[in-house]
C-alpha positions in Angstrom: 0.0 0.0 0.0 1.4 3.2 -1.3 1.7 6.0 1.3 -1.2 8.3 -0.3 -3.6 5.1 0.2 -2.4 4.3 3.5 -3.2 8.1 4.8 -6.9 7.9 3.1 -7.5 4.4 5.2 -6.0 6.1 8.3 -8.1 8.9 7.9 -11.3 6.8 7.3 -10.7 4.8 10.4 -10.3 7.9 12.7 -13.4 9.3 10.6 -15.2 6.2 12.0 -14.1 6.3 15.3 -15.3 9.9 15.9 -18.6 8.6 14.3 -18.5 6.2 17.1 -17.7 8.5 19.6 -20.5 10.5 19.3 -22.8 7.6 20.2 -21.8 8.2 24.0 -25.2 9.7 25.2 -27.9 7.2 22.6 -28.2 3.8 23.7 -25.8 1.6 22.4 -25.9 -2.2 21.7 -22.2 -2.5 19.9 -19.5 -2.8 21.8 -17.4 1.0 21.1 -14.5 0.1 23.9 -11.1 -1.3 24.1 -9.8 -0.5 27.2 -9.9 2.1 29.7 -6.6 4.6 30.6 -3.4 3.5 31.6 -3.5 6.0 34.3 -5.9 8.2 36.3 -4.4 11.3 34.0 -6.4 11.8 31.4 -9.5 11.0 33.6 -8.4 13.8 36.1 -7.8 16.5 33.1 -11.5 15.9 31.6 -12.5 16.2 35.6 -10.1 19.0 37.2 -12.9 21.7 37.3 -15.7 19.8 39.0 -13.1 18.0 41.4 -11.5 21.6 42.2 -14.7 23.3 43.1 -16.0 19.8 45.6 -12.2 20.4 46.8 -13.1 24.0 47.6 -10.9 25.4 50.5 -8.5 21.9 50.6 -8.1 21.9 47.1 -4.1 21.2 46.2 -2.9 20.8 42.4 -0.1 19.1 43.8 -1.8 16.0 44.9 -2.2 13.2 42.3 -4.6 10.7 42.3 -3.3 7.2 43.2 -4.4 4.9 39.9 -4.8 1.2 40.6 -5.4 -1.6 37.6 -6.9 -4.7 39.3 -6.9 -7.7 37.3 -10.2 -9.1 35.9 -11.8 -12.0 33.5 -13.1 -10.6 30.5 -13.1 -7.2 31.9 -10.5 -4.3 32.7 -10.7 -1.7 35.3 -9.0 1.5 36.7 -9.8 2.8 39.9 -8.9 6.4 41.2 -8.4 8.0 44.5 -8.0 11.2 45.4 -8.1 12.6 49.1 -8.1 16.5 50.3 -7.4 16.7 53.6 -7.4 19.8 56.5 -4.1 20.4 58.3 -3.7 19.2 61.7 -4.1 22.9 63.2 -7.7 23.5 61.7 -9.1 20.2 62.5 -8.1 21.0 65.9 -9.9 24.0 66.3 -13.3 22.8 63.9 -15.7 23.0 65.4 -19.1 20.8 65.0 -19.5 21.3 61.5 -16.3 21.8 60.1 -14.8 19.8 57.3 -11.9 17.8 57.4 -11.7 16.1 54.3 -13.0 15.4 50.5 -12.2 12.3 48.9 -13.5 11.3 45.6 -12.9 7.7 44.0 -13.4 7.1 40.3 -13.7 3.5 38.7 -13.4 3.0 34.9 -14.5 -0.5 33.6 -14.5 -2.5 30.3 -16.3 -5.2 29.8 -14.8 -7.4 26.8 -16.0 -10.6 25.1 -14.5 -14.0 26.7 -11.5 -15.7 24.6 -14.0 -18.0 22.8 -16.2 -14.7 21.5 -19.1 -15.9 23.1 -20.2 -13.1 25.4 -21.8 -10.2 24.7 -19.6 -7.1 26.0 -22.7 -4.7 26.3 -24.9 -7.2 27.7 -22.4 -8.3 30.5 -21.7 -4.3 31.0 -25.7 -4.0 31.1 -26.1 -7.3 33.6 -23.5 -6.1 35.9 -24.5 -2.7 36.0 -28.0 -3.7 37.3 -26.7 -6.5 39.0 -24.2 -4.0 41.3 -27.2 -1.3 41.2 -29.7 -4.0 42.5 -27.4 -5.2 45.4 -25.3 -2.3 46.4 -27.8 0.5 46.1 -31.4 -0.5 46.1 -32.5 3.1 47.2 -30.7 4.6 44.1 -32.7 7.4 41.7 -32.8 6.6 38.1 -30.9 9.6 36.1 -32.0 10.2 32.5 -30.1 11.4 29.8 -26.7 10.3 31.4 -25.3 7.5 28.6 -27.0 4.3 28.3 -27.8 4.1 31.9 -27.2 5.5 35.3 -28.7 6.3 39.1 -27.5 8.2 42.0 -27.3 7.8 45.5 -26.5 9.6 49.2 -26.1 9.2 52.2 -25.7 10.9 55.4 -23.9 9.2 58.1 -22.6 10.2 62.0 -20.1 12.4 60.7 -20.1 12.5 57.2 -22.3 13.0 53.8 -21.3 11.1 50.4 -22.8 10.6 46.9 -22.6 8.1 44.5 -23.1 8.6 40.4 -22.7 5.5 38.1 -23.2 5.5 34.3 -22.9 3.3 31.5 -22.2 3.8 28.0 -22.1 0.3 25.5 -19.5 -1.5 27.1 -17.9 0.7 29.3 -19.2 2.2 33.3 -18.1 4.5 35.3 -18.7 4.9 38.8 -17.9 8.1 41.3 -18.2 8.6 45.0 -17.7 11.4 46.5 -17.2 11.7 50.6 -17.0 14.4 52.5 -16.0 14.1 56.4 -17.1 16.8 58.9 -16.5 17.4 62.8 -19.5 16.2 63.8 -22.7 15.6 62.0 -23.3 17.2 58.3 -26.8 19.1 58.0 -29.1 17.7 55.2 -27.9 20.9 53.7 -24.4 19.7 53.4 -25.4 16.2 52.3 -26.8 18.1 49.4 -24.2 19.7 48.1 -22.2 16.4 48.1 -24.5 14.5 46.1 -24.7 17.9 43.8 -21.0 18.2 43.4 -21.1 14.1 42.6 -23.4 14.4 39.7 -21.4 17.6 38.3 -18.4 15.3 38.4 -20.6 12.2 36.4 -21.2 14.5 33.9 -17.9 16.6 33.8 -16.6 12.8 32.6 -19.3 11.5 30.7 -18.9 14.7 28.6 -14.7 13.9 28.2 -15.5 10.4 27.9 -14.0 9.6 24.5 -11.3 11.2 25.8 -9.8 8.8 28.0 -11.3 5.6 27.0 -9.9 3.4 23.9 -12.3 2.9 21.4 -12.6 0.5 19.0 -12.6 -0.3 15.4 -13.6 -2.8 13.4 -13.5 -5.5 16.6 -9.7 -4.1 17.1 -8.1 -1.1 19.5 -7.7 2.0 17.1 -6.3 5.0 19.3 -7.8 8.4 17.8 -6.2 12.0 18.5 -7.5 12.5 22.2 -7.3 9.1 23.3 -5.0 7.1 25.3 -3.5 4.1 23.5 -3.4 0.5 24.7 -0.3 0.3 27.0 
C-alpha cells in the first residue's frame, strides 16, 4: 500500500471512530470500547474543574490521584483515589461542623468478550451494572439522559455525607463517589451539596469520555487523537 492510500485508510478509520464516539449519550448495543486509561491522567484532566470546586478550600494541584489496575476475567478496570485533607491545626480548632476532608474515588471499567467470542460485551456491561445497582444501592434514583444508563445515591452518616453517580455507556461504566467528612454531624444541607457536586463530576466525565477511553474499530483497539492508546 502506497503511502497516499495508507493516509486515506487512516483517515477513514479515525473518521469512524469519531462517528463512534458521538454515540456516548444514545443507547448503544455494539460494543465501542477497548480498554480504559493506563492512568488516572487523562481521567483527572477531563474532571479538574468539577473536582476543584468539591475540593473548595483543601483543594491542592499538587496532589495526584493514586491509579490502581486490578486484574479481571473478560473485563479491565481503573480505579482512582484522590483525598483533600485539613491540616492538623484547623481540624483541631473545627468545630461541630467543620470539614476535614474530600475524597473522591473514580472506577473506569471494560467489559470485553471472553476468549472464545461468546459473550456479549454490552450485555455483560448492562447485567453487571443492574446487578451491582440492584445489590449495592437499592434506594438509588434513576438519572435520565446520562449514557446508556445511570442512578444516584446519598447518604448521610454520623459524621459524614457522600454521593454516588454511576453510568454506562455500551461496554464501558463509570462509577464516582464522592465523601466528604465533617467534625460532627453534616446538616441535610451539606449532604446536598455532596450529592450535587457528585453528579457535576458524572457529567464533567461522561462529557470527556472519549477522551480517555480506547475505542474501538472494526473489533480491534484504534487509538484516535484525544485518546490514550493501549499500553
Amino acid at each position: 500500500m502506497n503511502v497516499r492510500n495508507s493516509m486515506w485508510v487512516s483517515a477513514v478509520a479515525t473518521a469512524s471512530c469519531l462517528t463512534l464516539a458521538s454515540c456516548g449519550t444514545t443507547e448503544s448495543d455494539v460494543a465501542q470500547y477497548s480498554t480504559p486509561p493506563a492512568d488516572c491522567a487523562k481521567i483527572y484532566e477531563a474532571a479538574k474543574d468539577s473536582i476543584s470546586s468539591f475540593a473548595g478550600d483543601l483543594f491542592d494541584s499538587g496532589i495526584q490521584f493514586k491509579s490502581e489496575l486490578p486484574e479481571q476475567d473478560f473485563s479491565k478496570t481503573l480505579t482512582c483515589y484522590g483525598a483533600y485533607t485539613a491540616g492538623t491545626s484547623e481540624i483541631n480548632a473545627a468545630d461541630g461542623t467543620s470539614l476535614r476532608s474530600n475524597t473522591i474515588f473514580i472506577s473506569v471499567r471494560v467489559n470485553q468478550a471472553d476468549e472464545w467470542g461468546a459473550s456479549d460485551p454490552v450485555e455483560e456491561a448492562k447485567r453487571n451494572f443492574v446487578t451491582y445497582r440492584n445489590q449495592h444501592v437499592p434506594t438509588a434514583t434513576v438519572i435520565q439522559n446520562l449514557g446508556d444508563d445511570a442512578y444516584s445515591f446519598k447518604e448521610i452518616a454520623e459524621k459524614s455525607a457522600s454521593g454516588e453517580v454511576d453510568f454506562r455507556i455500551a461496554n464501558a461504566t463509570l462509577h464516582v463517589r464522592l465523601n466528604r467528612s465533617f467534625a460532627g454531624t453534616p446538616s441535610p444541607e451539606q449532604g446536598a451539596d455532596v450529592a450535587s457536586s457528585a453528579s457535576a463530576l458524572a457529567q464533567s466525565l461522561a462529557a470527556g469520555f472519549d477522551s480517555f477511553y480506547v475505542l474501538m474499530f472494526c473489533g480491534a483497539a484504534h487509538p484516535v487523537e484525544g485518546t490514550v492508546a493501549d499500553q
